[in-house]
Structures are given as C-alpha cells and as structure tokens.
C-alpha positions in Angstrom: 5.6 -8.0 -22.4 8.7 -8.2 -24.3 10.2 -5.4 -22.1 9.4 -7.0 -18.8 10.9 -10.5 -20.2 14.1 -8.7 -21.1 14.3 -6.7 -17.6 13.2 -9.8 -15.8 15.7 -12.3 -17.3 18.5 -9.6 -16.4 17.2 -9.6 -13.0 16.6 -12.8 -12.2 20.4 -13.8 -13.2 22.0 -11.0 -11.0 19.6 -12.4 -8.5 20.9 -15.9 -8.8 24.6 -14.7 -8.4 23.5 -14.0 -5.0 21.3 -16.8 -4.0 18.0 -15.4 -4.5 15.0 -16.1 -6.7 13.2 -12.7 -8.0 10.4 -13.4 -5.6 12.8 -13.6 -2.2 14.2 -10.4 -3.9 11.0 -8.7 -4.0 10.0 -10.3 -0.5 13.1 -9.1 0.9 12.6 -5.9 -0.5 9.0 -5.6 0.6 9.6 -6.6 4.0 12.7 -4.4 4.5 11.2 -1.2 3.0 8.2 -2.0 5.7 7.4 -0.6 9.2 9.9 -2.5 11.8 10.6 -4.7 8.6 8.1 -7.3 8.8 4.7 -7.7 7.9 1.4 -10.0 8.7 2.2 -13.2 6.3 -1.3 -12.1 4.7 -0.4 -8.2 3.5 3.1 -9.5 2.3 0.5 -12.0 0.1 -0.9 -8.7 -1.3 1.9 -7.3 -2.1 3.8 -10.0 -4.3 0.3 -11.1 -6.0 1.3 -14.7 -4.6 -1.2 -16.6 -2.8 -1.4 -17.3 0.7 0.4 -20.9 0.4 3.0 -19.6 -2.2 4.0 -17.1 0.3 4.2 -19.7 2.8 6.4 -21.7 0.8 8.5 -19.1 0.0 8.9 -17.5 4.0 9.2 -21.7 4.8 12.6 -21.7 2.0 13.9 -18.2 3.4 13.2 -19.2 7.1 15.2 -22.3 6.0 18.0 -20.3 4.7 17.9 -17.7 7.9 17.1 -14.6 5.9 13.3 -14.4 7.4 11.4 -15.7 10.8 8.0 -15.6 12.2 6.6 -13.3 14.8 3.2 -14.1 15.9 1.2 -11.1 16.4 0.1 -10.2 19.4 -3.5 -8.9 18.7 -4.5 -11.6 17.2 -3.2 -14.9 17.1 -4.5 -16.2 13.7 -2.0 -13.8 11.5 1.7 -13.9 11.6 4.5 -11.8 10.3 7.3 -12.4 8.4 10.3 -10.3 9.4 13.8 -10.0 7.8 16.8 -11.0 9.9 20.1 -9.4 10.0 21.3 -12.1 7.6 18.3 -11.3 5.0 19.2 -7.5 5.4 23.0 -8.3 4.4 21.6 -10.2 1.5 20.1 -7.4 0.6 22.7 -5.3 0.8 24.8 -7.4 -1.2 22.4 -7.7 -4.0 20.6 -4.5 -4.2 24.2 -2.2 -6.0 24.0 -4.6 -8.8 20.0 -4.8 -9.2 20.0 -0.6 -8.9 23.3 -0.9 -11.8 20.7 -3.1 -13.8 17.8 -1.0 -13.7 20.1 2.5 -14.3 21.8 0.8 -17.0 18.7 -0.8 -18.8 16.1 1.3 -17.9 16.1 4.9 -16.0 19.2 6.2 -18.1 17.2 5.3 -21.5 14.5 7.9 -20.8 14.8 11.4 -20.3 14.0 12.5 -16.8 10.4 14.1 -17.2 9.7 10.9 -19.4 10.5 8.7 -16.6 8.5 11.1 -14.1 5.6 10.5 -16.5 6.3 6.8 -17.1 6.6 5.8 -13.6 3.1 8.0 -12.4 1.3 6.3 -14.8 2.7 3.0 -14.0 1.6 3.3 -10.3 -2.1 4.5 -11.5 -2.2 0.8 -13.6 -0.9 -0.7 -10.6 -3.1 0.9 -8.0 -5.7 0.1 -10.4 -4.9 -4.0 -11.1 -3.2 -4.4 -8.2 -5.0 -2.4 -4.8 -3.1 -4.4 -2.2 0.4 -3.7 -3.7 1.3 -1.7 -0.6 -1.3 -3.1 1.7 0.2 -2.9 5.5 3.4 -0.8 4.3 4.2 2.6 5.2 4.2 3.6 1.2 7.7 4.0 2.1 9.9 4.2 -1.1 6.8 4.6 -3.3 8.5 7.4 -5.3 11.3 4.5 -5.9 12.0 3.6 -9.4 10.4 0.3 -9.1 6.4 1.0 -9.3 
C-alpha cells in the first residue's frame, strides 16, 4: 500500500501538469494501446475496474475536452466504443516521457533486472487472478510493458 500511494501521488501530479487525472491517463493509455484504438465503452469498464457509469462520466469529461468520441458499433447497436482522437493521442504523447522518467526513476532502476522480470510476472498472475477483465477486448498488446 505504501508503495502504490508513493508511486501514485508522483503520478498523479505529472499527470496534472498535463491536464489529466490518473484515470484519463490510464483510459488514454488503454484505449491507445488497443486494436484501431478504441474499445466497446463496456471492456474499457473492465479494464480500469470503474463501473459502467464512472466510465461514462469519465468518456462524457474527455469527449468534452476532445481527447475521446463515440463510435456506435455496428453489430450491435446497444454497445459503443470509445476511441481516442488525434488530440487525445498528442496528449499522450506529451505526457507519456515524463510518466516513463517517473516509473525508471522510482521504480524499474531500483531493482535489478531479473528482479523486475520476476516482480512484474508475478504481478500479472495477482492481476489476472483479482482482476480477469484487465485486458478484456485488447490485443494484450504491450502486456510485457512495465506497467502490469
């Protein structure tokens, strides 16, 4: 716990020097890293661990702020996706050098690299175990990432 709150708190203001809460990051990152960057409103739900209205609220605040839109989907019109836009990839970009200097600098250079290895396979075990959805409707792209 206290090692999340530290990471977390270092996140979330690099994060806020760009204009993003740590959940649009992690939307923005989820949606991005997914097949033709979008995905049904639902799976993105899954992934983040935020229900189906908080995820709504959220995609309603980055719609807002034109870093996402809605797609409906075509197979069925009862699900739609979120999908990045060019402005929400270029917020990425912006953010993402910082966020990767913050996770080299506070956690993947304090660990030696077959302790990391081990550290971030067992992580995704716990995960895939507490969490089945975490990559439901992705490609698993980026699933050897630092970030389990």
């Amino acid at each position: 716990m206290e090692v999340h709150a530290g990471l977390s708190a270092r996140f979330a203001a690099q994060f806020d020097e760009h204009g993003l809460s740590t959940v649009e990051f992690e939307v923005l990152m989820r949606l991005t890293r997914s097949p033709e960057q979008r995905l049904r409103m639902s799976d993105l739900a899954a992934q983040t661990s935020l229900s189906t209205s908080g995820v709504t609220r959220v995609v309603d605040r980055m719609e807002r702020g034109g870093l996402l839109r809605r797609h409906s989907c075509p197979s069925d019109r009862r699900s739609l996706y979120a999908v990045v836009t060019e402005a929400g990839v270029t917020r990425l970009d912006e953010t993402l050098p910082g966020h990767l200097e913050l996770i080299e600098r506070w956690f993947t250079s304090r660990l030696e690299p077959e302790a990391l290895r081990i550290l971030l396979s067992s992580l995704r075990i716990v995960r895939d175990a507490v969490n089945p959805d975490a990559t439901a409707g992705g490609s698993g792209v980026g699933d050897a990432s630092v970030s389990p």
